[in-house]
C-alpha positions as CSV (number, residue, x, y, z in Angstrom):
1,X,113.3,-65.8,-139.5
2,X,111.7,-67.3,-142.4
3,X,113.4,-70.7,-143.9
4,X,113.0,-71.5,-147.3
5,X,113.5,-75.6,-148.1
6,X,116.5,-76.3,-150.9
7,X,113.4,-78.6,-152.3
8,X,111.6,-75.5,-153.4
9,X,114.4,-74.5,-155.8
10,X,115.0,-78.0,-156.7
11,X,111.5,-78.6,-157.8
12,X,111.2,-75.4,-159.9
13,X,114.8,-76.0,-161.7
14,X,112.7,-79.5,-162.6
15,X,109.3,-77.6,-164.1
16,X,110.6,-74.9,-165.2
17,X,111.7,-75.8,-168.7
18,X,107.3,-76.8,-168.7
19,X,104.5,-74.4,-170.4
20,X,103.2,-72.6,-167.8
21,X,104.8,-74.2,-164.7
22,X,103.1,-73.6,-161.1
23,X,104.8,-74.6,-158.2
24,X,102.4,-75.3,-154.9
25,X,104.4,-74.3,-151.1
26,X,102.8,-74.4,-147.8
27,X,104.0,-72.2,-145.1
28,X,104.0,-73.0,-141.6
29,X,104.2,-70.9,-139.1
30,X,102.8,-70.0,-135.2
31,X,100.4,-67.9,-136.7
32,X,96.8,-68.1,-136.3
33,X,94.8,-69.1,-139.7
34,X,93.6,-65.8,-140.5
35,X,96.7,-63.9,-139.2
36,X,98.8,-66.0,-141.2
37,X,96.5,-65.8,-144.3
38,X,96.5,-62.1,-143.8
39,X,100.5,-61.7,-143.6
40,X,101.3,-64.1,-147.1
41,X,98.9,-61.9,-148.9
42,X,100.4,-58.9,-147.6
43,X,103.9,-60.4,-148.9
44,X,102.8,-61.7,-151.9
45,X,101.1,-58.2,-152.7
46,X,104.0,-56.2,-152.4
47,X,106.4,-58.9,-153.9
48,X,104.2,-58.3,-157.1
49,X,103.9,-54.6,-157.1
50,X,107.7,-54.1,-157.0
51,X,108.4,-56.7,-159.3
52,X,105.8,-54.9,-161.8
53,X,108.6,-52.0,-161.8
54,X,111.3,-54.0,-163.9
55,X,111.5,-52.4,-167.1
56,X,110.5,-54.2,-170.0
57,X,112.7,-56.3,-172.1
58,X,114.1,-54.2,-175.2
59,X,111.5,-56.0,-177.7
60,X,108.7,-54.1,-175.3
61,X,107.7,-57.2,-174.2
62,X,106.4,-56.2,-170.3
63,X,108.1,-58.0,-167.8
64,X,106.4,-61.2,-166.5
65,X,106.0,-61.6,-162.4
66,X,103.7,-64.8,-162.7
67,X,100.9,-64.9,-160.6
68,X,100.3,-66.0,-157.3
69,X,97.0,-67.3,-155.1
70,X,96.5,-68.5,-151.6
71,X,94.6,-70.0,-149.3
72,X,94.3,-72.4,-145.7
73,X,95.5,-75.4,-145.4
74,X,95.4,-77.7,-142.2
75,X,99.0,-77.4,-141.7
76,X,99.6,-73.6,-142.8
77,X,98.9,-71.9,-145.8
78,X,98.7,-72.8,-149.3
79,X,100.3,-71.0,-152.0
80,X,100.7,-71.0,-155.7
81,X,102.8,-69.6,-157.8
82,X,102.3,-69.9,-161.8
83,X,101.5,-67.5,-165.0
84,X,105.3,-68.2,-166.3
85,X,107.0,-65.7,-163.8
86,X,110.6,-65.0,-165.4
87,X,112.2,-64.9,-161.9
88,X,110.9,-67.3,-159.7
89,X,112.8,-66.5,-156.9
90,X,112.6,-63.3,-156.4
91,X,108.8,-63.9,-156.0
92,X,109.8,-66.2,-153.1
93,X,112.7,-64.5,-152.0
94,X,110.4,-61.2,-152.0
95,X,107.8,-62.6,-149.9
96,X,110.1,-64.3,-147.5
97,X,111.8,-61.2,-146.6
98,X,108.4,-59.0,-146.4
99,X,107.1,-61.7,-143.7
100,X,110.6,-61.7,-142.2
101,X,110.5,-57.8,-141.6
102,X,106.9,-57.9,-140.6
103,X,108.4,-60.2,-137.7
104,X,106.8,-63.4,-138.6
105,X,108.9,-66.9,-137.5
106,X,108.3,-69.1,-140.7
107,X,109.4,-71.7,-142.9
108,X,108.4,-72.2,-146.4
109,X,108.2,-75.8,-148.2
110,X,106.7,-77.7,-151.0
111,X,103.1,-78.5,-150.6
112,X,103.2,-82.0,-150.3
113,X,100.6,-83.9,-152.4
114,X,98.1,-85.9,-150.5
115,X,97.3,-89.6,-151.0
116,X,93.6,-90.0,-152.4
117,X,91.8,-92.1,-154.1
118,X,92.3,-91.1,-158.5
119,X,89.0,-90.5,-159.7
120,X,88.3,-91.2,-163.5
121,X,87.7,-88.6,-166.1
122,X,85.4,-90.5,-167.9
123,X,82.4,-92.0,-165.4
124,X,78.8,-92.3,-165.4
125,X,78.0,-89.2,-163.1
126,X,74.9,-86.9,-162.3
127,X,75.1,-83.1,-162.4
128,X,72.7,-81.0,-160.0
129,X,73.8,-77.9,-161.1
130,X,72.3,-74.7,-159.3
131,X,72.2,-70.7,-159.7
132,X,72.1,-69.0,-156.6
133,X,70.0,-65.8,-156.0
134,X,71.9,-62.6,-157.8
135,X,71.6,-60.5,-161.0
136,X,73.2,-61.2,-164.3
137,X,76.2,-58.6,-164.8
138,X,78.3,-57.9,-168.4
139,X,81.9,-58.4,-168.8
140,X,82.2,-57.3,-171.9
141,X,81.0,-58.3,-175.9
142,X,79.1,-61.3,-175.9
143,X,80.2,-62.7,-172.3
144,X,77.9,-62.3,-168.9
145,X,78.5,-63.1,-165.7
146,X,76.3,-63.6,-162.7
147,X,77.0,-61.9,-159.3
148,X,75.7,-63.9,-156.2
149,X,73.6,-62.3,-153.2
150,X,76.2,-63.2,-150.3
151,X,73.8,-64.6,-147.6
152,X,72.1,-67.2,-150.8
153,X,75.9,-68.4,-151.7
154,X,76.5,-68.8,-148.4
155,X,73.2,-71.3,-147.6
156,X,74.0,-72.7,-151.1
157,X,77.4,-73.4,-150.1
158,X,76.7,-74.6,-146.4
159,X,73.8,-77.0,-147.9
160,X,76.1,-78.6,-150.3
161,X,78.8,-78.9,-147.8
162,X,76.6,-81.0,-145.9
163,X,75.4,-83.1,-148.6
164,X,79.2,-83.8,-149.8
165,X,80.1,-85.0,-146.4
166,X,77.5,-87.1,-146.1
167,X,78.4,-89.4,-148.9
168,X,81.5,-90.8,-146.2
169,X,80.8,-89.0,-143.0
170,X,83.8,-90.8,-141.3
171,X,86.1,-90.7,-144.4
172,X,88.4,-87.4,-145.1
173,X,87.6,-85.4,-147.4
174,X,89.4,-83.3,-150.4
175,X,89.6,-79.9,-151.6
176,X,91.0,-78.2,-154.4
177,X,90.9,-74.1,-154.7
178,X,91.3,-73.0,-157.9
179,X,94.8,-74.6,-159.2
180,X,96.3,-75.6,-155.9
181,X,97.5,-79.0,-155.4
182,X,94.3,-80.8,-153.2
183,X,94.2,-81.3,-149.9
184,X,93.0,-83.5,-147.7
185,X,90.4,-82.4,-144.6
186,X,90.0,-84.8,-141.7
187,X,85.5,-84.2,-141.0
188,X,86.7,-83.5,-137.5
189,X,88.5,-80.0,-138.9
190,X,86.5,-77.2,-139.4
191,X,85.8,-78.3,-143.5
192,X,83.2,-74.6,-144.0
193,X,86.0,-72.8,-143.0
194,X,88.4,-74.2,-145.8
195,X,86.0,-74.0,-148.1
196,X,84.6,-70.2,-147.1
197,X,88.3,-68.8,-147.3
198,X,88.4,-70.6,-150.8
199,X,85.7,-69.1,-152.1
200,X,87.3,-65.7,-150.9
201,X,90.8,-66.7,-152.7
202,X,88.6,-67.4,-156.1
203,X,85.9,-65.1,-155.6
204,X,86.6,-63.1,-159.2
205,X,87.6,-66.3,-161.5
206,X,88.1,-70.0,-160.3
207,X,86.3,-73.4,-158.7
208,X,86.2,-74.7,-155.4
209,X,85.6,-78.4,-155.1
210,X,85.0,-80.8,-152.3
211,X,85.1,-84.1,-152.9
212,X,84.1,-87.2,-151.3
213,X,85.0,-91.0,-152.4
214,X,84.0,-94.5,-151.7
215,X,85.1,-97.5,-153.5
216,X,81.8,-97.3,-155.8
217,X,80.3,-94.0,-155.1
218,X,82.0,-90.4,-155.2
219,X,80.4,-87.2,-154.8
220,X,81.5,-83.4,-155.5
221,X,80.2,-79.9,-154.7
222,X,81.7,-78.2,-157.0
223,X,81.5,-74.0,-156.4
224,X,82.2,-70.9,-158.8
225,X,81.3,-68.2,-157.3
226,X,81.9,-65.4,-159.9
227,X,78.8,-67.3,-161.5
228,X,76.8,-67.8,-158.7
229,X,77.3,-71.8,-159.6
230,X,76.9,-74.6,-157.0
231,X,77.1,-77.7,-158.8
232,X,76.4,-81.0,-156.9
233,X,77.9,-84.4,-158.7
234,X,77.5,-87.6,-158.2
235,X,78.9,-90.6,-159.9
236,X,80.8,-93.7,-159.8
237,X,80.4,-97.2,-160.7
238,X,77.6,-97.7,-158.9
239,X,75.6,-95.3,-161.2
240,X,76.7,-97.5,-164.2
241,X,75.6,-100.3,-162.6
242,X,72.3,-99.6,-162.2
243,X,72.3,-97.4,-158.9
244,X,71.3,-94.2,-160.7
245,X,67.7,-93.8,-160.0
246,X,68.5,-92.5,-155.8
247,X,70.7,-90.6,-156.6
248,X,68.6,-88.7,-159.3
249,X,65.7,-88.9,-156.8
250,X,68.1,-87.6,-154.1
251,X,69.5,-84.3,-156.8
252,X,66.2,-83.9,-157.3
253,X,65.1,-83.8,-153.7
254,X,67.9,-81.4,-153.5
255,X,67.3,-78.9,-155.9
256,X,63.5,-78.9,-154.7
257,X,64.7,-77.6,-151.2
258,X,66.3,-74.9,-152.2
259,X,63.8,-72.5,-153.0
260,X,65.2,-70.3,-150.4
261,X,68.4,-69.3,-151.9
262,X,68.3,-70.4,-155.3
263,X,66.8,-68.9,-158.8
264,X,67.7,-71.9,-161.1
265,X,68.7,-75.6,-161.6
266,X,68.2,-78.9,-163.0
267,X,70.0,-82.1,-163.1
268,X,71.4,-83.9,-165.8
269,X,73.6,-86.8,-166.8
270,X,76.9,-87.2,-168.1
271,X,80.3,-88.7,-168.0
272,X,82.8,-86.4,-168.2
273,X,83.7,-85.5,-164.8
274,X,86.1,-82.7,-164.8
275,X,83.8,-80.8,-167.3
276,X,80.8,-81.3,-164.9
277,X,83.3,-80.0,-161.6
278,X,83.6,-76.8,-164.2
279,X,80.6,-76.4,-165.4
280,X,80.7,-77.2,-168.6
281,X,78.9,-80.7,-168.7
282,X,77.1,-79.0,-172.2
283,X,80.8,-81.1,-173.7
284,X,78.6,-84.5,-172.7
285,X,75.7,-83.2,-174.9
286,X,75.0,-82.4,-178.4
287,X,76.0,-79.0,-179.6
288,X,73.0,-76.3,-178.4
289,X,72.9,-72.4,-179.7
290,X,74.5,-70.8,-176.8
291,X,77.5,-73.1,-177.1
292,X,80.1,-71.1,-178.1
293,X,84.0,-71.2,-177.7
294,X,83.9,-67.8,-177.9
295,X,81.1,-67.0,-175.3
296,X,80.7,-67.8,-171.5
297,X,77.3,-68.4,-172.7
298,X,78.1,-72.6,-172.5
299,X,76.0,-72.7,-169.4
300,X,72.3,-70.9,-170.3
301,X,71.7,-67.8,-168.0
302,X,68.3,-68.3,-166.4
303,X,66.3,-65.0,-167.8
304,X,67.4,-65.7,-171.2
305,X,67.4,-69.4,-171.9
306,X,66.6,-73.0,-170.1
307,X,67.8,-75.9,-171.2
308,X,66.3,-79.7,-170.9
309,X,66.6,-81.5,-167.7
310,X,64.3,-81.3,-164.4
311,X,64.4,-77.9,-163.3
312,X,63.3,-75.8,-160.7
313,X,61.9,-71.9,-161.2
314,X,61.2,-69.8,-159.4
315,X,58.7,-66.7,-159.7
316,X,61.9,-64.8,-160.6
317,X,62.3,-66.9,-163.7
318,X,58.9,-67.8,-164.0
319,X,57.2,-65.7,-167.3
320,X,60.5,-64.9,-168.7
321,X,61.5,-67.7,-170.7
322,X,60.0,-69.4,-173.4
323,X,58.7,-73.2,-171.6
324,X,58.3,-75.6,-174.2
325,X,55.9,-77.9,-174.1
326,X,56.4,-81.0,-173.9
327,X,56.6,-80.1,-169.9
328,X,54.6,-81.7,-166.5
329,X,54.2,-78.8,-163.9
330,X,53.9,-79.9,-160.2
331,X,52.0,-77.6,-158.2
332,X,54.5,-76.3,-155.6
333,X,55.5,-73.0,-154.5
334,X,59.0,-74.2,-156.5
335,X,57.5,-75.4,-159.6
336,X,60.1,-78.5,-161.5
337,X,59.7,-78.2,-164.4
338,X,60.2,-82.1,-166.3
339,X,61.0,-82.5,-169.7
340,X,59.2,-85.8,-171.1
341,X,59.9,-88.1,-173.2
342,X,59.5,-92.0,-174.8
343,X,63.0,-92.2,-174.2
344,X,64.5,-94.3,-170.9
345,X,66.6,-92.3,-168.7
346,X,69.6,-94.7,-169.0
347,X,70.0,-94.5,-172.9
């Protein structure tokens, strides 16, 4: 039997009348964590497809089923439902009685939102932002993409992890995947897996981000995979008060040890921190060429152009770029490249 909580319809009766409401649930259930993954996406599948078969409304307008997206939680799994679905319950309703038939024992509620520390959107902050090993890819017009070798995302991924954690390494920590509501992960829970089955859920379009906070000091490892981006932050008041300097030694450091797995990088600073966690800290800067509203071309693509910062090539980049010169080579295998100037690093 699968129980759906009266405060799911009450909630969406509240949002509804919103722009683009999105309701987060958790189900619970006996299920194992990949079992139970395994079963909502089945449900959520099929709830989709047949709801895709409603004729359209007699202006032509196509029937909306919203949109739905999932993933592990600690206490079951996570799911989202949002992109302005016209009948809401059906969408639960649908997948309720798939899981039901299937003969899963479940109950569906609201995904209850976790106490953690509010972070600000504007705060002094560092950006160690990386490009794993892969191959540039086109969508379509002026828009590229970047396609990830699997076992460098994976060491990319696993390194930040680590890094993350180790801001707080007795403190919980936080994820968010894609639009879900965060959660919070206790460091004795298995925190790769939750992470490796987000990147799974958002492995087309969407961010996975960790977070760790003290009272001065936060960091994030912020992950989009359909770009290859693994983005380490780090920011807080101690930066602004003076603190910066080992923690740009320490992104530094970073970047500089991944040779292995990644073809790109460099770290900069900024303020905004939701635009860093997306990859778009280019807001923070003055406008550059391959800005464009239009384009996914805010971040530069690394066999096309490199923008200012310290930056590691590799031989794969290496030759392909124009390198300006006001630069200071170190002779490594993984070659920084440092842009100098008269100017301190804090103004």
């Amino acid at each position: 039997m699968i129980r759906i909580s009266d405060r799911v319809w009450k909630h969406w009766e509240e949002v509804e009348q919103f722009d683009r409401p999105g309701v987060d649930l958790l189900f619970s259930s006996g299920l194992g964590e990949e079992e139970a993954l395994a079963a909502v996406t089945r449900a959520a599948d099929e709830t989709i497809r047949e709801l895709e078969t409603r004729p359209p409304h007699p202006t032509g307008e196509p029937f909306s089923t919203g949109s739905w997206s999932a993933t592990p939680a600690p206490k079951g799994i996570a799911l989202r439902i949002d992109e302005e679905p016209e009948d809401f319950e059906a969408v639960v309703r649908g997948i309720a009685t798939r899981l039901e038939a299937s003969g899963v024992d479940g109950a569906f509620d609201l995904l209850a939102a976790e106490p953690a520390p509010r972070l600000p959107e504007l705060v002094d902050l560092l950006e160690c932002r990386l490009r794993v090993a892969g191959a540039r890819h086109h969508f379509r017009g002026p828009n590229w993409g970047w396609r990830p070798e699997p076992g460098a995302l994976a060491a990319g991924v696993d390194a930040a992890i680590e890094w993350c954690a180790a801001n707080a390494p007795k403190l919980p920590l936080s994820l968010a995947v894609g639009l879900i509501a965060p959660v919070t992960i206790d460091p004795s829970e298995d925190v790769r897996s939750f992470v490796r089955h987000g990147l799974e859920t958002k492995a087309d379009v969407g961010v996975v981000r960790l977070t760790s906070t003290t009272p001065n000091r936060f960091r994030v490892a912020s992950f989009e995979p359909s770009r290859g981006r693994v983005s380490l932050i780090e920011g807080g008041s101690a930066i602004g008060n003076g603190a910066w300097q080992p923690a740009l030694e320490g992104l530094q450091a970073f970047s500089g040890s991944a040779a292995s797995w990644a073809v790109y990088g460099f770290v900069k600073r900024g303020s905004r921190r939701i635009d860093a966690e997306l990859g778009l800290l280019f807001m923070d800067w003055v406008p550059v060429p391959h800005q464009s509203a239009n384009t996914r071309l805010g971040a530069a693509f690394e066999d096309r152009l490199v923008p200012f910062g310290g930056q590691p090539l590799t031989s794969l980049v290496e030759g392909t770029v124009p390198i300006p010169d006001l630069v200071k080579r170190a002779r490594k295998d993984f070659e920084p490249i440092l842009f100098t100037d008269d100017v301190a690093w804090g103004r």
